[in-house]
PyMOL CGO cylinders between C-alpha atoms (Angstrom):
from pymol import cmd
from pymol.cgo import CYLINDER

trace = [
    CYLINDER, 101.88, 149.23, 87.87, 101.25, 147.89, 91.10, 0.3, 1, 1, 1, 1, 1, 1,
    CYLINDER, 101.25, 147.89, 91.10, 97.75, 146.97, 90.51, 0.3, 1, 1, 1, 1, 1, 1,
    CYLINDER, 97.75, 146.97, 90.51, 98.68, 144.95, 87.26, 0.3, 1, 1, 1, 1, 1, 1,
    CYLINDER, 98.68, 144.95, 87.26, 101.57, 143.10, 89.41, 0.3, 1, 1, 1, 1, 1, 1,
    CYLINDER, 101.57, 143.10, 89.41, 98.79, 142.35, 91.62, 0.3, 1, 1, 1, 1, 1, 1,
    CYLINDER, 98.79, 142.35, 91.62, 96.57, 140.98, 88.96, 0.3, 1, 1, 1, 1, 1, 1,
    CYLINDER, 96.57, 140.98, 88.96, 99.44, 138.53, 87.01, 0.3, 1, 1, 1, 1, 1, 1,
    CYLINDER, 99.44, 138.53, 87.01, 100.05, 137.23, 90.86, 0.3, 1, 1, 1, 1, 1, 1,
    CYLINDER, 100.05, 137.23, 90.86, 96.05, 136.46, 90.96, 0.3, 1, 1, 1, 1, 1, 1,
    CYLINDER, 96.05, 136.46, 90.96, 96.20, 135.10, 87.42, 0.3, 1, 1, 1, 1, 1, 1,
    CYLINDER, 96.20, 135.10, 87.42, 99.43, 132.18, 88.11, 0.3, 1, 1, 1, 1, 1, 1,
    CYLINDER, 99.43, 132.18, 88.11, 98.26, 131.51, 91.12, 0.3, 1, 1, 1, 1, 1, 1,
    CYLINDER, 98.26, 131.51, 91.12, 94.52, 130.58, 89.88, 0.3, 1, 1, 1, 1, 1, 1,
    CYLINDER, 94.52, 130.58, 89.88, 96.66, 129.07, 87.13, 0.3, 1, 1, 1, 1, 1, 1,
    CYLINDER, 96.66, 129.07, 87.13, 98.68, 127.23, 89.87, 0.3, 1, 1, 1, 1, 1, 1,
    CYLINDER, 98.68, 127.23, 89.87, 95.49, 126.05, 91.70, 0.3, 1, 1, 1, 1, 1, 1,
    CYLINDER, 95.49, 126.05, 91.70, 93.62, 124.57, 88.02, 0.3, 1, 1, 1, 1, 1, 1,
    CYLINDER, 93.62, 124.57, 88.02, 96.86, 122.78, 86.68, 0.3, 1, 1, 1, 1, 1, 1,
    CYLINDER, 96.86, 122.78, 86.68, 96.95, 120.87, 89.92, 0.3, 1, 1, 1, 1, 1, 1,
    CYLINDER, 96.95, 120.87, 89.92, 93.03, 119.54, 89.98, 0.3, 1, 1, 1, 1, 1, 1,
    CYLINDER, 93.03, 119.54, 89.98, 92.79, 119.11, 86.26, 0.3, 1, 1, 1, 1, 1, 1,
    CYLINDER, 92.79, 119.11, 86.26, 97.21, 117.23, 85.58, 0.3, 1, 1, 1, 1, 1, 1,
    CYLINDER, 97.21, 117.23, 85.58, 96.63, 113.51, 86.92, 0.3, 1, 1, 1, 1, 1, 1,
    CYLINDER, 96.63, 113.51, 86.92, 100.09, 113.09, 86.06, 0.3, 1, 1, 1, 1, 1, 1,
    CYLINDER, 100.09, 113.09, 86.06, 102.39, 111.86, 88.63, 0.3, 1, 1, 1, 1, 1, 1,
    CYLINDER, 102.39, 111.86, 88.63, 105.17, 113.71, 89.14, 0.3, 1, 1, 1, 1, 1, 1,
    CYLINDER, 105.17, 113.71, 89.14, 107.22, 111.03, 90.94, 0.3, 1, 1, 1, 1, 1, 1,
    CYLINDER, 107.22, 111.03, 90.94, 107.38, 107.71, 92.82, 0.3, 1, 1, 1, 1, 1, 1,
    CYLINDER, 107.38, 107.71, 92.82, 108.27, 109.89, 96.14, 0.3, 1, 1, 1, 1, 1, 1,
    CYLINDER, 108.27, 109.89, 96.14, 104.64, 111.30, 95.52, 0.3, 1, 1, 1, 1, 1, 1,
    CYLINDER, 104.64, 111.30, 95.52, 102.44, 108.55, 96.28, 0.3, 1, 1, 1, 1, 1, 1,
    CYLINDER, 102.44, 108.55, 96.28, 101.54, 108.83, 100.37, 0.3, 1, 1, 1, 1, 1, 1,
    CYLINDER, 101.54, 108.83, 100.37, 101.05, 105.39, 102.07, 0.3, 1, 1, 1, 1, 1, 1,
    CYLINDER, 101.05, 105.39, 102.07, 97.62, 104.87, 103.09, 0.3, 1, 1, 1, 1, 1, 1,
    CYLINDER, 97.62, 104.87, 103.09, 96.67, 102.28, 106.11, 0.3, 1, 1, 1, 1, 1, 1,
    CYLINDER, 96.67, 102.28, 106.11, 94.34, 100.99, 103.58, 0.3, 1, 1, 1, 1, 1, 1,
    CYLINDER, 94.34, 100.99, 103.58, 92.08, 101.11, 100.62, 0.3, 1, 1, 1, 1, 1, 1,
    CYLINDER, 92.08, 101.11, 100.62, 88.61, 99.68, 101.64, 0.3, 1, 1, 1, 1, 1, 1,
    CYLINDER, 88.61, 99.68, 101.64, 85.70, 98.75, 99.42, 0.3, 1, 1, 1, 1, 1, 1,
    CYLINDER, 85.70, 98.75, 99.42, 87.77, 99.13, 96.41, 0.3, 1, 1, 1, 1, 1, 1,
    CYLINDER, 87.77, 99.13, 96.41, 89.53, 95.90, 94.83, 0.3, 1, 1, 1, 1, 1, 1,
    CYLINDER, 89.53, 95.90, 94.83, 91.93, 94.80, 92.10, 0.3, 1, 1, 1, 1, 1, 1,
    CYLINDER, 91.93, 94.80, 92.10, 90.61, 91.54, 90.19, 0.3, 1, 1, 1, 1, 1, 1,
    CYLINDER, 90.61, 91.54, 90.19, 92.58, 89.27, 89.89, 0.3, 1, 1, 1, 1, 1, 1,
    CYLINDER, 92.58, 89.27, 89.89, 95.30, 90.07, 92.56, 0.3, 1, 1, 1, 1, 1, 1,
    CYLINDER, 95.30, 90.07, 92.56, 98.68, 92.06, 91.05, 0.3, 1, 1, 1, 1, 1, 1,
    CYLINDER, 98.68, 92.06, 91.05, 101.03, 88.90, 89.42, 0.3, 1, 1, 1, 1, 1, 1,
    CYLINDER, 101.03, 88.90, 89.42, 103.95, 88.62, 87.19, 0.3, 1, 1, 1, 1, 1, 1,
    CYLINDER, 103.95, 88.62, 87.19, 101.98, 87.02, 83.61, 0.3, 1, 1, 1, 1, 1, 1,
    CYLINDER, 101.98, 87.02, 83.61, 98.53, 88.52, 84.74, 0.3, 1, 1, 1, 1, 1, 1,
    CYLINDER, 98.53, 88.52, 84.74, 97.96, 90.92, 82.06, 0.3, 1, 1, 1, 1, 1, 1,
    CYLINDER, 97.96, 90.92, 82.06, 93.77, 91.81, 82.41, 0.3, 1, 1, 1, 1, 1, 1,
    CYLINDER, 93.77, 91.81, 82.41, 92.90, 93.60, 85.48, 0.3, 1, 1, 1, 1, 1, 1,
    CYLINDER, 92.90, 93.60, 85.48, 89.72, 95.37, 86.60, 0.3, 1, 1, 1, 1, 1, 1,
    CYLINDER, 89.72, 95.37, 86.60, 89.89, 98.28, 89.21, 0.3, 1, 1, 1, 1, 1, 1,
    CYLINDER, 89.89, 98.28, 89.21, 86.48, 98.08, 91.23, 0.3, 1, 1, 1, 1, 1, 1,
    CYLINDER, 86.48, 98.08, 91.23, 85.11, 100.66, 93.56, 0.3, 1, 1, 1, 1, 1, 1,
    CYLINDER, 85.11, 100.66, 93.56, 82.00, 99.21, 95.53, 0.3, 1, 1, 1, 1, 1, 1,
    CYLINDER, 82.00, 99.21, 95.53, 79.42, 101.04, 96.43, 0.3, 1, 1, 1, 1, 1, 1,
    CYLINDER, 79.42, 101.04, 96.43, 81.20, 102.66, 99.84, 0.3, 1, 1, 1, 1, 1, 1,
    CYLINDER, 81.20, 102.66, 99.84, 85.06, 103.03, 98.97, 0.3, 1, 1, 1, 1, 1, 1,
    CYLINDER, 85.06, 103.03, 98.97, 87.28, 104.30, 101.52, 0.3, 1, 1, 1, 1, 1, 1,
    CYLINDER, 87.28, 104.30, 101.52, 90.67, 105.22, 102.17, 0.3, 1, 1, 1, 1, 1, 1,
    CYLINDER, 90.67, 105.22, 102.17, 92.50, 104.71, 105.72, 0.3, 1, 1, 1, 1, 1, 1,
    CYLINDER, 92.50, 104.71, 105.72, 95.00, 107.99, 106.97, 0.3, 1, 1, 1, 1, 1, 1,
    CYLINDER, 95.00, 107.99, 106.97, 96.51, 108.08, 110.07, 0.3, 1, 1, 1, 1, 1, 1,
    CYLINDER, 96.51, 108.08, 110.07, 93.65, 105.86, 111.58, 0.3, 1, 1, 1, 1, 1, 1,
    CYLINDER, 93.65, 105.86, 111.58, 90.84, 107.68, 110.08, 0.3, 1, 1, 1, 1, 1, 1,
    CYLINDER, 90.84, 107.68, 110.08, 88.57, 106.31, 107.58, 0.3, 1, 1, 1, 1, 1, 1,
    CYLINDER, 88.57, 106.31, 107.58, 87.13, 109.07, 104.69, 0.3, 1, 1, 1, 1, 1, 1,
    CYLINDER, 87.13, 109.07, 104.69, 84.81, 107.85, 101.81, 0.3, 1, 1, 1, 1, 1, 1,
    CYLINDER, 84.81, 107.85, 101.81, 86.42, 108.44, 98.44, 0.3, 1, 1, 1, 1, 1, 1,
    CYLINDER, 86.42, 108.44, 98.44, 84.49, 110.16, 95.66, 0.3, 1, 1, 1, 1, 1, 1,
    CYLINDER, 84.49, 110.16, 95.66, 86.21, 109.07, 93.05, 0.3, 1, 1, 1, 1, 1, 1,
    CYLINDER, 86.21, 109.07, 93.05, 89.65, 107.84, 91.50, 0.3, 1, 1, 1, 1, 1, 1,
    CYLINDER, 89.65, 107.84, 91.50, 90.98, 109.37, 88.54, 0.3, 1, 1, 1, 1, 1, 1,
    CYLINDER, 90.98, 109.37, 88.54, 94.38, 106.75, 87.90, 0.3, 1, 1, 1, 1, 1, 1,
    CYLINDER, 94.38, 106.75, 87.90, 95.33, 103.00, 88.36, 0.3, 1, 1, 1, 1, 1, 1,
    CYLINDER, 95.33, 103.00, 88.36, 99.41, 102.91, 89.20, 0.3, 1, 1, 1, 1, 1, 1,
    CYLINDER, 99.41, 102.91, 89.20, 101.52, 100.21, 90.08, 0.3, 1, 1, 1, 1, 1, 1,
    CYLINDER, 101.52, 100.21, 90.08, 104.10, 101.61, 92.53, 0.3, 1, 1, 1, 1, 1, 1,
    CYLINDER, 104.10, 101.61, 92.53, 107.63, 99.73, 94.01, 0.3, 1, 1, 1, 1, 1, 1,
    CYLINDER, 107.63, 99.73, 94.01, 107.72, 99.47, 97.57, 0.3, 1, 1, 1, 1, 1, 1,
    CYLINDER, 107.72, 99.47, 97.57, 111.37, 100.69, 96.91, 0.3, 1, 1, 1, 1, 1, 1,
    CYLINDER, 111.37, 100.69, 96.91, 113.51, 102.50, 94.75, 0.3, 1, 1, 1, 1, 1, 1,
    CYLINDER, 113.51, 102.50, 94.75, 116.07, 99.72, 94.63, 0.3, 1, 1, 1, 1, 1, 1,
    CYLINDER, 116.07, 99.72, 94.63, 114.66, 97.72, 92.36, 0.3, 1, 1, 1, 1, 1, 1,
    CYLINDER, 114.66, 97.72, 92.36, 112.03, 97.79, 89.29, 0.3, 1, 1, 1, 1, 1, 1,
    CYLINDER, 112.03, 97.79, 89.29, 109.71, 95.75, 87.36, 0.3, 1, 1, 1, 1, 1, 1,
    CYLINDER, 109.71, 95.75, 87.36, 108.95, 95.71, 83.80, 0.3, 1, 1, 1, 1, 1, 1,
    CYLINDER, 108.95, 95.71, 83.80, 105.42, 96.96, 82.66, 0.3, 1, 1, 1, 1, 1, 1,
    CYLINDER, 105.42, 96.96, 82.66, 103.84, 98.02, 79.43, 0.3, 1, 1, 1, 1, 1, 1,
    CYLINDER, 103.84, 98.02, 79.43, 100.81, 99.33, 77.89, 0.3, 1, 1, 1, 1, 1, 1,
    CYLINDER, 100.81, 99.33, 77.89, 98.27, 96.63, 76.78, 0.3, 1, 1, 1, 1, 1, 1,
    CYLINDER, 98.27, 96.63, 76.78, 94.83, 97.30, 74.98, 0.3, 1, 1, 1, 1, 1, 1,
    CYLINDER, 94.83, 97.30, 74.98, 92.50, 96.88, 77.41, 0.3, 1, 1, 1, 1, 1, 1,
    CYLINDER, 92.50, 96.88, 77.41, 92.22, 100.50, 78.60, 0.3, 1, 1, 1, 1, 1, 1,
    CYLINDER, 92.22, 100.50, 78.60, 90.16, 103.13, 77.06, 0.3, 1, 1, 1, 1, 1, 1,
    CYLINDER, 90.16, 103.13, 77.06, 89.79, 106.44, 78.14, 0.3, 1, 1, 1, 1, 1, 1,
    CYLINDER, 89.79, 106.44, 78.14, 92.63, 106.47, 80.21, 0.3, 1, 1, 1, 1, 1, 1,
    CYLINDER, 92.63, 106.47, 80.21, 96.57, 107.62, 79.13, 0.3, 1, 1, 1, 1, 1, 1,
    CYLINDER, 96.57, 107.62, 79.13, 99.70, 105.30, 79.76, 0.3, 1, 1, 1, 1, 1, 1,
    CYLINDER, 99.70, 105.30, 79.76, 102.61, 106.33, 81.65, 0.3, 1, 1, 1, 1, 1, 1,
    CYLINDER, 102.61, 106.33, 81.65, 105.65, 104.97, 82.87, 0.3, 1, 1, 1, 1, 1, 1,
    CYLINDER, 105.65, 104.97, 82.87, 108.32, 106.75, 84.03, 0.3, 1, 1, 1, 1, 1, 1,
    CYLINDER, 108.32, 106.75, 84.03, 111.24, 104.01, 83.15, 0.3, 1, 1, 1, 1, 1, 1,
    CYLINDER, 111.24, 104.01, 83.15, 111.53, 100.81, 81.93, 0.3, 1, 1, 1, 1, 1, 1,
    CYLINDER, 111.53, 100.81, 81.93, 111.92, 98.64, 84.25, 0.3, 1, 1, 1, 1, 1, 1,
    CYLINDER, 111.92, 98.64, 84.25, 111.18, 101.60, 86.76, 0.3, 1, 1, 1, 1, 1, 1,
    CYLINDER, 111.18, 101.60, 86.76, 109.43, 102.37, 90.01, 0.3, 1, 1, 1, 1, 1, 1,
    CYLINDER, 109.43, 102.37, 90.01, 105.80, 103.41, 88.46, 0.3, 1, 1, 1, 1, 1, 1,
    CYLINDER, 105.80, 103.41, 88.46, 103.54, 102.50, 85.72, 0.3, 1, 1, 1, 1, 1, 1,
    CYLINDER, 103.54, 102.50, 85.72, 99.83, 102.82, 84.86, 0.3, 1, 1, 1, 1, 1, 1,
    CYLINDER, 99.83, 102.82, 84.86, 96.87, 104.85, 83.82, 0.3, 1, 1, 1, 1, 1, 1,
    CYLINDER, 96.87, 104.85, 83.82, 95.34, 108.22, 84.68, 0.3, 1, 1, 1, 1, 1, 1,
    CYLINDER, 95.34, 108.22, 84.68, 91.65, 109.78, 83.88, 0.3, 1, 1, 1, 1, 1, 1,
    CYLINDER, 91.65, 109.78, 83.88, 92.38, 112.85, 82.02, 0.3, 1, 1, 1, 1, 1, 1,
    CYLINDER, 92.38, 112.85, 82.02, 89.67, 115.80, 82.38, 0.3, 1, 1, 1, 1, 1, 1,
    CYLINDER, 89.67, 115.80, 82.38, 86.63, 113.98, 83.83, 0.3, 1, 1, 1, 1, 1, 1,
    CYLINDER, 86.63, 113.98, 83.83, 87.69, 110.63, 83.20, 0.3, 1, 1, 1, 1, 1, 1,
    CYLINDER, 87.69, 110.63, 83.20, 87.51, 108.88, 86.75, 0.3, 1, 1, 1, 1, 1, 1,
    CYLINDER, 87.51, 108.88, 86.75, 85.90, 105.80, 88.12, 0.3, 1, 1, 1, 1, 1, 1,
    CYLINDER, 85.90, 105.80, 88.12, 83.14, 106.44, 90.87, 0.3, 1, 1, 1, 1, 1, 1,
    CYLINDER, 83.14, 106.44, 90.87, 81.48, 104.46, 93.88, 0.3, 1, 1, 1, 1, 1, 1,
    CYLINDER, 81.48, 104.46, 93.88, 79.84, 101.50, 91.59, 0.3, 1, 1, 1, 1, 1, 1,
    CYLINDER, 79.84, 101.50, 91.59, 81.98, 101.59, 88.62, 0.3, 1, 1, 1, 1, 1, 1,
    CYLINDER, 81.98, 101.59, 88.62, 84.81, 99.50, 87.41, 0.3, 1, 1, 1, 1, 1, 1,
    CYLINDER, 84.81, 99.50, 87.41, 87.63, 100.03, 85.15, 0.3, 1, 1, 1, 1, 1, 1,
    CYLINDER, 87.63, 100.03, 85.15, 89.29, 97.91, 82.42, 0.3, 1, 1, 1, 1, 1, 1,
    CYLINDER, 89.29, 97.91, 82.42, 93.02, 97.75, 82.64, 0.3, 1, 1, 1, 1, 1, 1,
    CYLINDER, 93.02, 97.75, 82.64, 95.62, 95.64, 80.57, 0.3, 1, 1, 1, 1, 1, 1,
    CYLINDER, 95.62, 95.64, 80.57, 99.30, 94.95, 80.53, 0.3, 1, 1, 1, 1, 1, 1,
    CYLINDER, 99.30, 94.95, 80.53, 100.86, 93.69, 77.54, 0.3, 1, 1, 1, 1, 1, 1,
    CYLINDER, 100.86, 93.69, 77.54, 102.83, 90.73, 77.41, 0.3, 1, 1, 1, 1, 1, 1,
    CYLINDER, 102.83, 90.73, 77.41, 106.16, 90.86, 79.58, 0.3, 1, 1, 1, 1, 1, 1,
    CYLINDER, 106.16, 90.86, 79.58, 104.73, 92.47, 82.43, 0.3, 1, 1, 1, 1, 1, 1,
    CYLINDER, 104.73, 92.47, 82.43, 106.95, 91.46, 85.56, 0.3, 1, 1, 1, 1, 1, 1,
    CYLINDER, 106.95, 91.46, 85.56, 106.37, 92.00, 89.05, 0.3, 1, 1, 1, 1, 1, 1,
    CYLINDER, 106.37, 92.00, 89.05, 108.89, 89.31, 90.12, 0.3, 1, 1, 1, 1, 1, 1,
    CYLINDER, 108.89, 89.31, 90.12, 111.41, 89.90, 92.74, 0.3, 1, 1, 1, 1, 1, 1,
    CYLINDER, 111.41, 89.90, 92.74, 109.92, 92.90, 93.49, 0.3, 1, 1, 1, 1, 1, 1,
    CYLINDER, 109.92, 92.90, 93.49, 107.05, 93.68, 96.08, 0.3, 1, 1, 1, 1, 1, 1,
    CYLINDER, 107.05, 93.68, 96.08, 104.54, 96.59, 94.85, 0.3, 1, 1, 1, 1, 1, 1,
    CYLINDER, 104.54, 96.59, 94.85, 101.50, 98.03, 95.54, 0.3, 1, 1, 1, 1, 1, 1,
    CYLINDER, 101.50, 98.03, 95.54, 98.58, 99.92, 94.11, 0.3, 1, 1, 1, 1, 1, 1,
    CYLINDER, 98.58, 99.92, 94.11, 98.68, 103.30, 93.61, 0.3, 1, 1, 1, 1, 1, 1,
    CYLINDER, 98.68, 103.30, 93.61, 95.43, 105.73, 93.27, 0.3, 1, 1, 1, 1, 1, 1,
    CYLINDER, 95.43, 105.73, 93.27, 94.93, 108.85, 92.27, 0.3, 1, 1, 1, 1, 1, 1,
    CYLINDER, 94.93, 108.85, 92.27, 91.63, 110.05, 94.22, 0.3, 1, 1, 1, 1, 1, 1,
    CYLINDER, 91.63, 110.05, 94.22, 89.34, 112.54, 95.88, 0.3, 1, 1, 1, 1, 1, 1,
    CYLINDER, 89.34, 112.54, 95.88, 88.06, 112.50, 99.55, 0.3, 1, 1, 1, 1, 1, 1,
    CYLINDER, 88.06, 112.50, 99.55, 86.38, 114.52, 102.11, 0.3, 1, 1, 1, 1, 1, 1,
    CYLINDER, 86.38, 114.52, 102.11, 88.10, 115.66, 105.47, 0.3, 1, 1, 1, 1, 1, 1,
    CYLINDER, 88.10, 115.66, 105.47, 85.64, 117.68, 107.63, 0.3, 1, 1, 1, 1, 1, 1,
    CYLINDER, 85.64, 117.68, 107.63, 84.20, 119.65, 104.71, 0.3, 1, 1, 1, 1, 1, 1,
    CYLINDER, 84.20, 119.65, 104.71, 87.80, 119.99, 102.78, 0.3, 1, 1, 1, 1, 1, 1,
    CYLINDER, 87.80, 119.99, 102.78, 87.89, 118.12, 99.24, 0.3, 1, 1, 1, 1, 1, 1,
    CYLINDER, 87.89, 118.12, 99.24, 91.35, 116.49, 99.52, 0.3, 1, 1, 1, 1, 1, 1,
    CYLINDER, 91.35, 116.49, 99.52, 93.18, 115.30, 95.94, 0.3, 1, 1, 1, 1, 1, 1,
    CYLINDER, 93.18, 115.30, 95.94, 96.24, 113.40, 95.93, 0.3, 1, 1, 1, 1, 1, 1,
    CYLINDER, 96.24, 113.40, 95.93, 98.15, 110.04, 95.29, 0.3, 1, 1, 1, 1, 1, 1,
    CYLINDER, 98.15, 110.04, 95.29, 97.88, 106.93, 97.58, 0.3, 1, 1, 1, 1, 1, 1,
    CYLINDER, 97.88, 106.93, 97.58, 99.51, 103.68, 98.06, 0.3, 1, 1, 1, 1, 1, 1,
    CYLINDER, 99.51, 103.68, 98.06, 98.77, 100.95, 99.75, 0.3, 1, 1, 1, 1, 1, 1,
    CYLINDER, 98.77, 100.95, 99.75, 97.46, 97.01, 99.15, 0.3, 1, 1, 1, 1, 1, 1,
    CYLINDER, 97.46, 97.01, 99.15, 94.20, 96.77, 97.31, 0.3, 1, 1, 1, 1, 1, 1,
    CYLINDER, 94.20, 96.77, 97.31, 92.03, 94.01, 99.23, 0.3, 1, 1, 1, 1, 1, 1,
    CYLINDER, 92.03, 94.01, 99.23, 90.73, 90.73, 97.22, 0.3, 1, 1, 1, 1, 1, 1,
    CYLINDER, 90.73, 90.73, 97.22, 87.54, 90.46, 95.81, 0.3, 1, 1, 1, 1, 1, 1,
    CYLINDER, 87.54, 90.46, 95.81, 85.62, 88.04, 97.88, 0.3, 1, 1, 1, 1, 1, 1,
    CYLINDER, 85.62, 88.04, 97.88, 83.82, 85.95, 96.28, 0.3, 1, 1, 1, 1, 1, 1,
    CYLINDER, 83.82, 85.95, 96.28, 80.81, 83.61, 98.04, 0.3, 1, 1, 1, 1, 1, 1,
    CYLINDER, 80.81, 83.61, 98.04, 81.35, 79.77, 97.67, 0.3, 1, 1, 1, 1, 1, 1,
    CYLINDER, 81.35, 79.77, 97.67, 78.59, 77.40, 96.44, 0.3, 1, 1, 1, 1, 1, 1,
    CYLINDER, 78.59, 77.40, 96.44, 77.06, 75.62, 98.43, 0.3, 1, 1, 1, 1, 1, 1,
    CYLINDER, 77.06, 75.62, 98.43, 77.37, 71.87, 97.87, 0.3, 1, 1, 1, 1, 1, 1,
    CYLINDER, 77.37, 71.87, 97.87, 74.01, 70.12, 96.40, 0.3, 1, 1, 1, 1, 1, 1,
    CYLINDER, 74.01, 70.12, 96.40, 73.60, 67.95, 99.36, 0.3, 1, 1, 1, 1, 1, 1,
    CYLINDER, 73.60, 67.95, 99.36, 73.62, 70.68, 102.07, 0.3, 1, 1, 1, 1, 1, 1,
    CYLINDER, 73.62, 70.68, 102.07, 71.41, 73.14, 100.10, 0.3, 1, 1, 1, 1, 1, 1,
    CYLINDER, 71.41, 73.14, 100.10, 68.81, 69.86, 100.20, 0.3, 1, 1, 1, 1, 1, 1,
    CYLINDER, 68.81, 69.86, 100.20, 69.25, 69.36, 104.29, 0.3, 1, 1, 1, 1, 1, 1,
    CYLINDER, 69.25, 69.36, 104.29, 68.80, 73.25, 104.46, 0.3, 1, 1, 1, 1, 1, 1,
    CYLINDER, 68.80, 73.25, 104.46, 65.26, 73.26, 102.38, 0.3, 1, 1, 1, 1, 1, 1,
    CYLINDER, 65.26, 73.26, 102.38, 64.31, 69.57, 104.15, 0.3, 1, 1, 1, 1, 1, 1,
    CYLINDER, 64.31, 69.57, 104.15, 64.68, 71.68, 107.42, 0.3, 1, 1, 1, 1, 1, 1,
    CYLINDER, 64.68, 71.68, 107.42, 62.99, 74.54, 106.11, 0.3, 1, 1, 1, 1, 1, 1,
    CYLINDER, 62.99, 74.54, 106.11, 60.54, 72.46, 105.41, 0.3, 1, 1, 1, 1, 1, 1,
    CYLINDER, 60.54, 72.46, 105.41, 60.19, 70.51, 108.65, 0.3, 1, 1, 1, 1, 1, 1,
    CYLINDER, 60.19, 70.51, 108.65, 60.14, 73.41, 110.67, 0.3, 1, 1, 1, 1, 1, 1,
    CYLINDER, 60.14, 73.41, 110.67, 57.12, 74.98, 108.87, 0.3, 1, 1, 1, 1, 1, 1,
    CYLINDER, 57.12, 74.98, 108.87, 54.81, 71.69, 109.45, 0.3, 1, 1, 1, 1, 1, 1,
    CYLINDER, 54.81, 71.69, 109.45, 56.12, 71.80, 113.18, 0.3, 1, 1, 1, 1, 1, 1,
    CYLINDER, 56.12, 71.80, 113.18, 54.79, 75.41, 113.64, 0.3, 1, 1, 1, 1, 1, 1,
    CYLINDER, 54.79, 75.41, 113.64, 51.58, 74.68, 112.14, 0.3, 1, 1, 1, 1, 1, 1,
    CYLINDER, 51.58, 74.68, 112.14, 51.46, 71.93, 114.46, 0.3, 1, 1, 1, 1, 1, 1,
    CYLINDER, 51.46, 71.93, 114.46, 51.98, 73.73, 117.15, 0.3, 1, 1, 1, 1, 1, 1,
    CYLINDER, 51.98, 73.73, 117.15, 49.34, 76.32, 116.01, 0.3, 1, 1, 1, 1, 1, 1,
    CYLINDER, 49.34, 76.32, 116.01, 46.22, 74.03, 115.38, 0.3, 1, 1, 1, 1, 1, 1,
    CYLINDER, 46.22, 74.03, 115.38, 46.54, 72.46, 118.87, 0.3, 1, 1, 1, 1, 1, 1,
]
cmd.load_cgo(trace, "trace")
């Protein structure tokens, strides 16, 4: 009797441990931890009330910020939008952009909406991911943030769980105007004849 107690204890708790690694689902807006920052990992174009198409884009080195440590991020398994509060809500809803991914929202308006991986479904370092709102999604009068669902390392411990926090912007490089792109070749140029110059004498 005692061993078999001992065995159905074994079995929920392996049960227990699985569930947790393999359910992306969020169980509430409370669960989201906020992170210092997400690093190397952007939301194009910024979060805005009319903005439907998104793209979630991990470079080649993201990172999450805890507590003034930085850890590099394996991979991230959901896309949320998250209110900074529980006073207020905006309205989201599922558009058709996303595939592979499931929709949730807890309410409508509420506190939380998004997209999760389910099984092996995750974005890693170099990948993007395709998300869409459909129309009516409003952010206005109400600050939020992103919220990820991801994996890092601590020390030699895997570490899964759900983060807030501002993605950065994608920075994109200017052009630069025709006329200085000339001056910097005609430089280029002018510097090259000077050092063979200098070299035959």
């Amino acid at each position: 009797m005692k061993k078999m107690c001992v065995v159905l204890v074994a079995a929920v708790l392996l049960l227990s441990g699985t569930a947790s690694v393999v359910d992306a689902d969020p169980p509430s807006w409370s669960s989201f931890v906020l992170a210092d920052a997400f690093l190397d990992m952007y939301l194009s174009p910024p979060l805005a009330t009319g903005v439907l198409n998104y793209s979630l884009i991990l470079g080649s080195n993201p990172q999450i910020v805890l507590g003034g440590n930085t850890y590099n991020v394996d991979w991230v398994q959901a896309y949320f939008v998250v209110s900074q509060d529980q006073t207020t809500g905006f309205t989201a809803t599922n558009g058709s952009v996303v595939t592979d991914w499931k929709w949730e929202a807890k309410s409508l308006p509420g506190q939380i909406a998004g997209w999760h991986g389910e099984g092996t479904n995750r974005v890693y370092p170099g990948q993007s991911k395709d998300l869409g709102f459909a129309a009516g999604f409003d952010i206005t009068g109400n600050a939020v943030l992103s919220g990820l669902h991801l994996q890092y390392t601590d020390r030699g411990n895997v570490v899964t769980d759900w983060y807030k926090a501002p993605l950065p912007d994608v920075v994109i490089p200017e052009p630069v105007p025709p006329l200085l792109a000339g001056l910097g070749g005609t430089f280029l140029a002018s510097l090259t004849m000077l050092r063979r110059r200098l070299h035959i004498r």
